[in-house]
C-alpha positions in Angstrom: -29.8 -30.0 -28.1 -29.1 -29.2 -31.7 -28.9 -33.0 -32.5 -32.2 -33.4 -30.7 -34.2 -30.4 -32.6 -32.5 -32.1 -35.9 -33.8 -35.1 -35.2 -37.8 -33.6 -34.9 -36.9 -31.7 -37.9 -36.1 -35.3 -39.5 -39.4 -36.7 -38.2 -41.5 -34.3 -39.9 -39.3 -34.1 -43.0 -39.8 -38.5 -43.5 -43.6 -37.8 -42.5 -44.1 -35.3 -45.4 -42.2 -36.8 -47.9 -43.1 -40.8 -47.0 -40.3 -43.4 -47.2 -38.1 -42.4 -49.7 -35.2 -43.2 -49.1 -32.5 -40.7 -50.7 -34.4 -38.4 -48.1 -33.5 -40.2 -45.0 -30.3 -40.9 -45.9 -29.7 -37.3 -46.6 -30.9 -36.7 -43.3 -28.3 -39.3 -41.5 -25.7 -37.5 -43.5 -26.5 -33.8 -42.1 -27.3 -35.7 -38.9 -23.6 -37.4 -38.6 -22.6 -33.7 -40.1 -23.9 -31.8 -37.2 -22.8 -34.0 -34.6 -19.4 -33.1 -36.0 -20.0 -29.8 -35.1 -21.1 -30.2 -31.9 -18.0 -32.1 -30.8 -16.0 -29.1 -33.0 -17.0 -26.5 -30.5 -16.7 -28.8 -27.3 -13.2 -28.8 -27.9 -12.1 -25.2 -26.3 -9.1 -24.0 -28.2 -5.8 -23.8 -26.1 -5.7 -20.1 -24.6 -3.5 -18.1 -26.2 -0.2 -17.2 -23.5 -0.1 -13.8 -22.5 2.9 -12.0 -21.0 1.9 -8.4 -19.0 4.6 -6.3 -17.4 4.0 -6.0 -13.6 6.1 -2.8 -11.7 5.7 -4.0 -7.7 6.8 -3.6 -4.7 9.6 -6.6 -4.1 12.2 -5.1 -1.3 12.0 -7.5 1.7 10.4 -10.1 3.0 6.8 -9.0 3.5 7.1 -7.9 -0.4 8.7 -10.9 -1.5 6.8 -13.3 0.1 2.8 -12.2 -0.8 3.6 -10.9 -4.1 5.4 -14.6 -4.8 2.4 -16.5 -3.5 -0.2 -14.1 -5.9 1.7 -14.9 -8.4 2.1 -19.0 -7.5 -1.7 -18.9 -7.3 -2.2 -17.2 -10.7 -0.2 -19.8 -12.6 -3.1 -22.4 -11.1 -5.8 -19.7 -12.6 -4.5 -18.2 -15.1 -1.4 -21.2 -16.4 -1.4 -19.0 -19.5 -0.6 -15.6 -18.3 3.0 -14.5 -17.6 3.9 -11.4 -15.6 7.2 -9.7 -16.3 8.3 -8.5 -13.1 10.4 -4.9 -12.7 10.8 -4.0 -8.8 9.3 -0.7 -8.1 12.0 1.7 -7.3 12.3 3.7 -3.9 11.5 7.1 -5.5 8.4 8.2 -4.3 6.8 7.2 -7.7 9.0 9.4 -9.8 10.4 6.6 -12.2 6.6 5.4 -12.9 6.1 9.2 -13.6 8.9 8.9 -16.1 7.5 5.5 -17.6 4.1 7.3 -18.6 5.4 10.6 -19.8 7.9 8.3 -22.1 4.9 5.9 -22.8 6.4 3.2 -21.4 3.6 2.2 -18.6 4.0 -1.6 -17.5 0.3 -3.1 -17.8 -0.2 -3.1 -14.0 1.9 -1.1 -11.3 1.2 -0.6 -7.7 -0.6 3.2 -7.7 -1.8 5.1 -4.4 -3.2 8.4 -4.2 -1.1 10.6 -6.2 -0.2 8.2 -9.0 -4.2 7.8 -9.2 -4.8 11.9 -9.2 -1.5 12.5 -11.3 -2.4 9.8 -13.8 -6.2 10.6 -14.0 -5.2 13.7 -15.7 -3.2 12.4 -18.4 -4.7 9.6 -19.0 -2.8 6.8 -17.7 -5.1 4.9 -15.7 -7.5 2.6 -16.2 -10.9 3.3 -14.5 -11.8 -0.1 -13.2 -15.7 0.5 -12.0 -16.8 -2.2 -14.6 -14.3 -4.8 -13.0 -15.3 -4.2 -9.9 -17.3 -7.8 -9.3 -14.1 -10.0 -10.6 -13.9 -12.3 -8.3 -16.9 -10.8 -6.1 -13.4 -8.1 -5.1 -16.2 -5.4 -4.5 -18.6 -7.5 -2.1 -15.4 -8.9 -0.4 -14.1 -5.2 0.9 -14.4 -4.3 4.1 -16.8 -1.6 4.7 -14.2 0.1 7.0 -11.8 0.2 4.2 -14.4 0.8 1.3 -11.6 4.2 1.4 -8.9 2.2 -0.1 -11.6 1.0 -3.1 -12.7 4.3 -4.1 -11.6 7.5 -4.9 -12.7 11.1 -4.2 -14.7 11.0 -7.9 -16.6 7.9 -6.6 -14.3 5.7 -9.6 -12.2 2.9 -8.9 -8.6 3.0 -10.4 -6.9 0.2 -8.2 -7.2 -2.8 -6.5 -6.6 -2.8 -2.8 -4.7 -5.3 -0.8 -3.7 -2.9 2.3 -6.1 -1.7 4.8 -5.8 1.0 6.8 -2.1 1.1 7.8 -0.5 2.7 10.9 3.3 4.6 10.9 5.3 2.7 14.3 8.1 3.9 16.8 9.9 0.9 16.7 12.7 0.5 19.3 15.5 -1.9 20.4 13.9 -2.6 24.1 17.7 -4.1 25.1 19.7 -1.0 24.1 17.6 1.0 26.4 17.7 -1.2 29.2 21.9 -1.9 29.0 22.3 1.9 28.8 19.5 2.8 31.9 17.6 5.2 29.1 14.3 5.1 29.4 12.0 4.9 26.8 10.6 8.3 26.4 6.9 9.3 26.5 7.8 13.3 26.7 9.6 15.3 24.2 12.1 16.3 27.7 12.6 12.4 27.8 13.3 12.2 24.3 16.0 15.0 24.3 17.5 13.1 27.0 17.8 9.4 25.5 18.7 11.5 22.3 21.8 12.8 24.4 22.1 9.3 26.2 22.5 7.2 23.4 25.0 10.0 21.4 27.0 9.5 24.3 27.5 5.2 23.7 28.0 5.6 20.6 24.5 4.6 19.5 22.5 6.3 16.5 18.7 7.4 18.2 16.7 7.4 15.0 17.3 5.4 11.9 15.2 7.6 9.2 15.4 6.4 5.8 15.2 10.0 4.9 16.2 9.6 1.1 12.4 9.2 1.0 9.9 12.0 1.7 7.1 10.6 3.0 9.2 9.0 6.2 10.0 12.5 6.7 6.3 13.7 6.7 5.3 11.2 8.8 8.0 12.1 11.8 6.8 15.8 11.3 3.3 14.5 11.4 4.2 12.7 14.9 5.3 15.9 16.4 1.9 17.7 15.3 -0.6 15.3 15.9 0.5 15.3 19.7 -1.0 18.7 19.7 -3.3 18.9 17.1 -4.7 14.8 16.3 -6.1 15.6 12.9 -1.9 16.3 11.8 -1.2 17.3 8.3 -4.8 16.6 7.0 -5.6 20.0 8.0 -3.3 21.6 6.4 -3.9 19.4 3.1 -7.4 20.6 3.3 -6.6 24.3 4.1 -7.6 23.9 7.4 -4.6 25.4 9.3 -1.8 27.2 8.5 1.6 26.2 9.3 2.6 29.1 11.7 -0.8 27.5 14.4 1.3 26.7 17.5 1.0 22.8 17.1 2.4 23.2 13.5 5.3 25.7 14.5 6.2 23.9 17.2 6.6 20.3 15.5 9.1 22.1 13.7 10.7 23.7 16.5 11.0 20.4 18.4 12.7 18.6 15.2 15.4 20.9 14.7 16.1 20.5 18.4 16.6 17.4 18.3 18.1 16.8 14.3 21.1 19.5 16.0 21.6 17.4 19.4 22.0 14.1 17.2 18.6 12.3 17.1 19.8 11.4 13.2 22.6 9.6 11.9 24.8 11.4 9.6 23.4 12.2 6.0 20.5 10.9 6.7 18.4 12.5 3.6 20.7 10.1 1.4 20.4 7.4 3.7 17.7 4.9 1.7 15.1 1.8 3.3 17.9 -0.8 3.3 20.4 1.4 5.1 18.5 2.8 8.0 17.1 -1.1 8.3 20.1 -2.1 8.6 21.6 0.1 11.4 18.3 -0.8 13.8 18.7 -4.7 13.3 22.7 -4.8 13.7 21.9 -2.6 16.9 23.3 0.2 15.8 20.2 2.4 16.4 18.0 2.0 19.1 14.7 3.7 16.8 13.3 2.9 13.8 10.3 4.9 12.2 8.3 3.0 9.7 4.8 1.4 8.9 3.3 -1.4 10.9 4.4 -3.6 7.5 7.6 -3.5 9.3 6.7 -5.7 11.9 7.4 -9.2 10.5 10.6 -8.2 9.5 12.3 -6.7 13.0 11.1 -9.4 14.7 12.7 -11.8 13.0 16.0 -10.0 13.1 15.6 -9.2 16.9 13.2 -11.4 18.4 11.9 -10.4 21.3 14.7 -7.7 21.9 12.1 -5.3 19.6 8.5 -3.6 20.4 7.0 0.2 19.4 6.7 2.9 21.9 3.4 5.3 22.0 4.9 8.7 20.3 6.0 11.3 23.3 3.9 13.7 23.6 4.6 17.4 25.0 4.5 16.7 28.6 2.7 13.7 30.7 -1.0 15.5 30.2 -0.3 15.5 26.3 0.9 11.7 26.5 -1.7 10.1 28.1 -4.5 12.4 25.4 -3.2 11.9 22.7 -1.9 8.5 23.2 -4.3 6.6 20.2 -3.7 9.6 18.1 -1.8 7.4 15.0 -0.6 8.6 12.0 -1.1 7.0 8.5 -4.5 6.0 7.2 -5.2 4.6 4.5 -6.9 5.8 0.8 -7.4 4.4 -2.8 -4.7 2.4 -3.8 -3.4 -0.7 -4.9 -3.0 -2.4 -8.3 -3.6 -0.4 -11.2 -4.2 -0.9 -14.9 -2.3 0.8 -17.8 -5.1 2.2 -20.2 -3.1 1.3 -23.2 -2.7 -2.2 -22.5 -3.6 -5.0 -25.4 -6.2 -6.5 -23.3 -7.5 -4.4 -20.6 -10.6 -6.9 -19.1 -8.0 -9.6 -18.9 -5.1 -7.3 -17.2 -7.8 -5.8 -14.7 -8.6 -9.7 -14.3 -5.3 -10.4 -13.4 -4.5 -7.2 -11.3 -7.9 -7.9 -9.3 -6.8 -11.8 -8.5 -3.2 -10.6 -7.9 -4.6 -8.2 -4.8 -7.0 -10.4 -3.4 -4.1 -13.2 -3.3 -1.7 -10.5 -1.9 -3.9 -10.1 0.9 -4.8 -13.4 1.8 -0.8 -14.3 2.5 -0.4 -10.9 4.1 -3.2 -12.2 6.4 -2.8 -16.1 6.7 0.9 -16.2 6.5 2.3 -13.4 7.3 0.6 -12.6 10.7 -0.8 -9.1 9.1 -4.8 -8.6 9.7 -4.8 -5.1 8.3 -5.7 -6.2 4.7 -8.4 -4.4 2.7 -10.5 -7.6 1.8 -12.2 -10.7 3.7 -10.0 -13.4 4.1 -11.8 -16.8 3.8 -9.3 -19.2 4.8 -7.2 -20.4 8.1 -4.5 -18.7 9.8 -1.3 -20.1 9.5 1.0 -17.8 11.2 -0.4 -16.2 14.7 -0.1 -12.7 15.3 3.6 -12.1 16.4 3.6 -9.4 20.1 3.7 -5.8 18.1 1.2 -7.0 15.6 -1.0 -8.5 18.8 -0.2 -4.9 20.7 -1.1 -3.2 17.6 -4.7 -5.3 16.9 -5.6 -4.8 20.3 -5.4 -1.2 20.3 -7.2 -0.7 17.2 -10.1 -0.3 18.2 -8.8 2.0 21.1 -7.5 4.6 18.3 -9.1 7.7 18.0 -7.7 9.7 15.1 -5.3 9.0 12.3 -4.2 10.9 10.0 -2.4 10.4 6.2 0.5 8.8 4.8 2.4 11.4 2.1 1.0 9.4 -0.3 -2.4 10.0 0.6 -2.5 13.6 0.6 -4.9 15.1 -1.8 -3.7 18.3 -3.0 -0.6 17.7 -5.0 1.2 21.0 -4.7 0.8 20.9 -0.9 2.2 17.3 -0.7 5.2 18.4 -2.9 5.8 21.3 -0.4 5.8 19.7 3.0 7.5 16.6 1.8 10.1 18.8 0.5 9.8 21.2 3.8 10.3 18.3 6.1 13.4 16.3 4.1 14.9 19.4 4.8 14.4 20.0 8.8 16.2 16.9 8.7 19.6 18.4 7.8 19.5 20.8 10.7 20.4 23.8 8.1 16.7 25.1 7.9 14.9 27.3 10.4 11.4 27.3 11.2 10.6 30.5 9.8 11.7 29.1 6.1 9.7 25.8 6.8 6.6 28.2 7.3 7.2 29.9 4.5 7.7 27.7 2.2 5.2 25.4 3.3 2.1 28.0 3.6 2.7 29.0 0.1 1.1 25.4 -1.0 -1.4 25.5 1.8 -4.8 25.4 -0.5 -7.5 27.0 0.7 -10.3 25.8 2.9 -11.8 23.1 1.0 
């Protein structure tokens, strides 16, 4: 177009002046001159290569596998763009914590709720709203897990790839069978194949209690067979640790820590450990999050399913039997405030999740992702995963994951509370007491 409006320009210039000649060729030179130009700023200049530290998740096979895909399909977006990878530690965020206060913050780390409400305060969190249309990420949520987008301000602060996720019973279907236990659905049948499987040698529950939030979660399966709405009500300040379903959660744990439902030194007992006694067979439970599916069966096959949480008796079963604990909130990839170039990190962070997700869903047989998934599946559902999407829509409550809680002081206090009613050394009275002291009031 500039060659074109040069070229009228020319015209009018030759009309006014006549045919003289040192005009027109002065006009051929600025012509030739400006074409020059144009071609100049045709040519894009090579992008200059970027290297951004990432702190992930990258533990096991359903880490490994989607966070190597994102990144696969960011060298084909982004060729230019290099991400410096340090595996996210299994401490409850506290090394991250460490990272900001030090001023160390990789460019983008996996955040949920308390490293978004922990690092909103000081500052170490990028507020994403303006981002929000990279890649359409916004219009490609789900509006069932819109909670995972945005936080309790109305601002965004990471990038979801998870949906709403779901804590599982998981159980080895063969050891119950060889040993006649059956597979409880009452808290009298799960004292029993406690007792049973102590007396074959064979650990009950593999708890990977070195980690809180597991710990919250078993306490949470106790409650929420009374009382659905679990430890959200006590997060809120809507019931107080000594209310009957509360008390007696603890009451039943104890029970069962002191007849053997743990292995030995369980609160130093970490992920890979506790894995590892349920898939050599030396525990017949595992308690973890439907992520976990993938990866149990393919080390036991078919030997492996999830069990319904007991409940109090028969009555209290069959009620509160789509009563699940977890949830979901904000969460995901999150940006480092400080970093060089913060459109292109939340860029990168925004593709990364929406990537994530769609291996999660196509390859990895997981359809509790947070964003629309626009290509084929490649890896069917396996059983659990099949059980699980079928009752979905069945569920009636769920609760939180630790990490979702929303007042910090209580989440410190019951995680601390329940890591330690699983050393059998602390009664129920110094649970409630502890614990009610962080109880906020009603919000």
């Amino acid at each position: 177009m500039a060659a074109a409006a040069f070229v009228s320009l020319s015209l009018i210039v030759v009309s006014a002046c006549g045919s003289n000649n040192n005009t027109v060729n002065e006009a051929s030179n600025t012509t030739a001159a400006t074409n020059t130009v144009v071609k100049e700023e045709a040519t894009v200049a090579p992008q200059e290569n970027v290297k951004l530290r990432i702190y992930a998740q990258y533990s096991d096979d359903d880490t490994k596998l989607p966070y190597d895909y994102a990144v696969a399909e960011l060298k084909k977006e982004m060729p230019n763009v290099e991400l410096e990878l340090e595996v996210q530690a299994q401490d409850d965020g506290q090394k991250l914590k460490t990272y900001a206060a030090t001023g160390n913050l990789p460019d983008i780390y996996q955040a949920g709720v308390d490293i978004i409400n922990t690092f909103k305060k000081s500052g170490n969190i990028l507020e994403l709203d303006q981002y929000t249309d990279l890649y359409g990420f916004k219009d490609k949520m789900f509006s069932s897990t819109m909670n995972t987008l945005t936080a309790d301000d109305g601002h965004v602060y990471a990038f979801p790839y998870a949906g709403n996720e779901f804590m599982l019973l998981y159980y080895n279907k063969e050891i119950f069978e060889k040993n006649n236990i059956k597979v409880p659905t009452t808290y009298d049948e799960l004292m029993t194949a406690v007792k049973g499987l102590n007396t074959v040698g064979v650990t009950p529950l593999a708890l990977f209690a070195k980690e809180k939030w597991p710990t919250v979660a078993l306490y949470d399966m106790f409650v929420t067979r009374e009382d659905p709405a679990g430890i959200v009500k006590l997060d809120k300040g809507q019931a107080s640790p000594s209310d009957p379903a509360y008390k007696q959660a603890a009451e039943k744990i104890i029970e069962l820590v002191k007849a053997g439902l743990l292995p030995k030194g369980a609160t130093n007992l970490n992920y890979d450990q506790a894995a590892s006694l349920f898939y050599e067979g030396k525990a017949a439970m595992f308690l973890n999050g439907q992520w976990e599916i993938a990866t149990s069966t393919e080390k036991l096959g078919d030997k492996v399913g999830w069990m319904y949480f007991p409940g109090v008796d028969a009555a209290s079963y069959e009620k509160n039997k789509y009563a699940f604990i977890g949830g979901g909130g904000p969460g995901g990839y999150a940006v480092n405030p400080d970093t060089k170039d913060p459109e292109l990190t939340a860029k990168v962070a925004a593709f990364l999740s929406l990537k994530y997700a769609e291996y999660k869903y196509t390859q990895r047989g997981n359809p509790i992702v947070a964003t629309k998934v626009e290509i084929p599946v490649v890896k069917e559902y396996p059983p659990m995963m099949k059980q699980l999407s079928e009752d979905i829509e069945k569920i009636t409550s769920t609760t939180a994951f630790a990490w979702g809680l929303s007042d910090a002081k209580f989440k410190a206090a019951i995680e601390d509370a329940t890591q330690s009613l699983m050393t059998g050394d602390y009664s129920v009275e110094q649970f409630i007491k502890d614990v009610t002291k962080a109880v906020p009031q009603a919000k």
